[in-house]
Backbone bond lengths (Angstrom), bond angles and torsions (degrees), N, CA, C in turn:
res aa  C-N    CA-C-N  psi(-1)  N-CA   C-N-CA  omega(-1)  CA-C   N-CA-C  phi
1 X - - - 1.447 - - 1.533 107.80 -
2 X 1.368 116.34 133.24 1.324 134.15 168.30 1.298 141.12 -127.29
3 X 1.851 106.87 113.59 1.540 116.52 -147.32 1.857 106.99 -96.96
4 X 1.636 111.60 118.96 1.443 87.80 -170.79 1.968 105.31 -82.19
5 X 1.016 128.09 137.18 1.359 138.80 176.30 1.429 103.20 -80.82
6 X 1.304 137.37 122.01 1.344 144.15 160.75 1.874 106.53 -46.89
7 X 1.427 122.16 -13.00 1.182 97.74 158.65 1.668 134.67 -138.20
8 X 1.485 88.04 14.41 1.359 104.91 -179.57 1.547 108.64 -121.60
9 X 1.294 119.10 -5.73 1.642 114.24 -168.10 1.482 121.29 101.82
10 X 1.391 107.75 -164.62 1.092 134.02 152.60 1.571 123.55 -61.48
11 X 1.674 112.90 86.13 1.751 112.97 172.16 1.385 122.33 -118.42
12 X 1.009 120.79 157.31 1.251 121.37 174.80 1.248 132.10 -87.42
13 X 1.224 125.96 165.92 2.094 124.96 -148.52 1.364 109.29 -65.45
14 X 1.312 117.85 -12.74 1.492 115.59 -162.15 1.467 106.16 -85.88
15 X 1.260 121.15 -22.03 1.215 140.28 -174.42 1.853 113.85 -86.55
16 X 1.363 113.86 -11.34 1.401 129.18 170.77 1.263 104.26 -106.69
17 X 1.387 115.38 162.40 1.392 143.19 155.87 1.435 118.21 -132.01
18 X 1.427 100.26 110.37 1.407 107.31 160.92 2.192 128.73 -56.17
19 X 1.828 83.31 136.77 1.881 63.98 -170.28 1.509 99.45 -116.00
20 X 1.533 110.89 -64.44 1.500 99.91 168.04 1.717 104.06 -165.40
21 X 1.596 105.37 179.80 1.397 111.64 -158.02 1.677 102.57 -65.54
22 X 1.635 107.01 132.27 1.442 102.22 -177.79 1.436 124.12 -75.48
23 X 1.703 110.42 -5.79 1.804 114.84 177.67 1.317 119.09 -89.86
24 X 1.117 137.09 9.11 1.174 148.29 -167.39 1.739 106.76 -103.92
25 X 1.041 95.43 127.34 1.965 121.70 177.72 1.637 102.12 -79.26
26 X 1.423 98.92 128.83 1.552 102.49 168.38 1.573 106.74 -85.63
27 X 0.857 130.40 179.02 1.342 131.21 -165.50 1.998 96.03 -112.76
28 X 1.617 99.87 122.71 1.645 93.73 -174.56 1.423 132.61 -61.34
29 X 1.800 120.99 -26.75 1.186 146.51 -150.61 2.102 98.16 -76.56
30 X 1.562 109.07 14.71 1.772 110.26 166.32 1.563 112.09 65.13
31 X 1.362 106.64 -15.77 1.585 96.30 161.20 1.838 99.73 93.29
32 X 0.954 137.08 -38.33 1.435 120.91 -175.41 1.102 157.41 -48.08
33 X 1.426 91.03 -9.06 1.593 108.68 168.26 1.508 103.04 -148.65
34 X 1.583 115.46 120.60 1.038 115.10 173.40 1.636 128.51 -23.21
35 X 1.787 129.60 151.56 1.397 126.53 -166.85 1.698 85.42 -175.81
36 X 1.425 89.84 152.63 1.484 97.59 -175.09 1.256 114.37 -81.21
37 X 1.290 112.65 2.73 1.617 126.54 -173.92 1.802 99.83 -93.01
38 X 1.156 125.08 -25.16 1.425 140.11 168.89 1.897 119.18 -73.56
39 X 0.984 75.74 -54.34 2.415 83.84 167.11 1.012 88.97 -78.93
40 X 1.343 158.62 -26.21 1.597 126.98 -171.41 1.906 97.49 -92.14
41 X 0.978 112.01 -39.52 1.312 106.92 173.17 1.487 136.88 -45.64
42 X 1.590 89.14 -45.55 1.661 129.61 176.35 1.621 86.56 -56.90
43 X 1.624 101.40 -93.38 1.808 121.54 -151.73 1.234 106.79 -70.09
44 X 1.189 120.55 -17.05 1.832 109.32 -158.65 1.667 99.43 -112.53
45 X 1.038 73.78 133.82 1.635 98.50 170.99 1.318 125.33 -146.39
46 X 1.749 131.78 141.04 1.027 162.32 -112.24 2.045 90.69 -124.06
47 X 0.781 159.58 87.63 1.789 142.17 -166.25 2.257 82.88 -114.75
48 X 1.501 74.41 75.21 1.462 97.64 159.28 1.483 144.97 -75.18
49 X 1.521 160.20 70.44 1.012 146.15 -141.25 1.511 119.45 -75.77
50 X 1.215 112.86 170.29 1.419 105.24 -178.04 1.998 124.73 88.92
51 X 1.039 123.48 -164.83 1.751 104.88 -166.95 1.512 107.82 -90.66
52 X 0.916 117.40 152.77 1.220 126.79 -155.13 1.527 101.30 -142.63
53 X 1.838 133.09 151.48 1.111 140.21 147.69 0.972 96.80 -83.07
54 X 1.761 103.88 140.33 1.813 110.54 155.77 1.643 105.91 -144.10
55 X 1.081 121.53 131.87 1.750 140.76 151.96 1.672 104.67 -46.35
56 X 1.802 102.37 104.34 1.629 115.39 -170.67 1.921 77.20 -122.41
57 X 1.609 103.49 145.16 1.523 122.91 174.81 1.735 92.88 -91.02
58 X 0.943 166.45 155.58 1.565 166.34 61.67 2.288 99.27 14.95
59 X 0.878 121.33 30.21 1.287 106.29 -173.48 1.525 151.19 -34.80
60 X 1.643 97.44 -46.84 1.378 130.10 163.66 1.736 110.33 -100.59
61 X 1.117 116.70 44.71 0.738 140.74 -177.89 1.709 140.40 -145.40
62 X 1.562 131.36 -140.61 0.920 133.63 -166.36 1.742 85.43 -102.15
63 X 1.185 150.14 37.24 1.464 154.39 173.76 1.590 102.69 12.17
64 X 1.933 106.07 62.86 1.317 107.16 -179.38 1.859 102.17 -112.76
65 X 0.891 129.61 139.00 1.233 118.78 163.07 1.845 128.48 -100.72
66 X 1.296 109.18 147.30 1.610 121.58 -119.90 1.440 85.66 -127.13
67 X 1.399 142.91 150.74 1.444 129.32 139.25 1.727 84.04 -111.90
68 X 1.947 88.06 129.97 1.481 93.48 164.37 1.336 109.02 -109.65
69 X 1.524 124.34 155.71 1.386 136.48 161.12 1.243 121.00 -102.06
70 X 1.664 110.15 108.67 1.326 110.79 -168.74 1.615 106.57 -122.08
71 X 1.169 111.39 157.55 1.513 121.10 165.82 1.462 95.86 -71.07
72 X 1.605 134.22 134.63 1.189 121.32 -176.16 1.714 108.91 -112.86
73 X 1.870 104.40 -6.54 1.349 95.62 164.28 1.925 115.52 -102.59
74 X 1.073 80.96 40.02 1.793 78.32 -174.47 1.456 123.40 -147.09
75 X 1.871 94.08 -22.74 1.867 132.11 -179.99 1.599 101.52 56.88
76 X 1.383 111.18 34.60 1.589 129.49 173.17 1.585 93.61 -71.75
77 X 1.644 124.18 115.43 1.721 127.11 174.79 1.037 95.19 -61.86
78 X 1.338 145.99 127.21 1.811 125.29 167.53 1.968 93.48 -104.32
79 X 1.323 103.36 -12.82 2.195 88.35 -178.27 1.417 96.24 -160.27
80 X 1.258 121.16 153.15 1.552 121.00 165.27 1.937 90.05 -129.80
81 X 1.271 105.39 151.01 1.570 100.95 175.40 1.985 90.64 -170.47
82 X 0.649 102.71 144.59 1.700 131.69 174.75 1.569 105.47 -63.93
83 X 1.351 126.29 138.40 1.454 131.76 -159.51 1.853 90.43 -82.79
């Protein structure tokens, strides 16, 4: 798989790090004392098909961070764009 970076091009996966899904709501309440709105955030997850936003680091790279849109049953890039 090959992610184009708005400032480096066309690179390849080894050079990214995936961090996490970009549609997902953090929960507002700051986290300090455990809430069930915090473990679902944490543990639960959605194994959704179809395109997806995700938060990619540029690592070996220009250390830009990226939301990519990918087909996630196919790893088809459909957009790269800058947060």
């Amino acid at each position: 798989m090959r992610i184009t970076c708005p400032h480096c091009g066309n690179r390849g996966l080894e050079e990214f790090t995936y961090t996490q899904d970009a549609e997902r709501t953090r929960p507002t309440d700051g986290g300090a004392t455990p809430t069930p709105e915090w473990a679902d955030y944490i543990y639960l997850r959605d194994n959704l098909k179809g395109p997806r936003k995700e938060y990619w680091y540029h690592s070996a790279g220009c250390h830009a961070w990226l939301i990519v849109e990918r087909d996630v049953s196919t790893h088809e890039i459909l957009s790269v764009r800058l947060p």
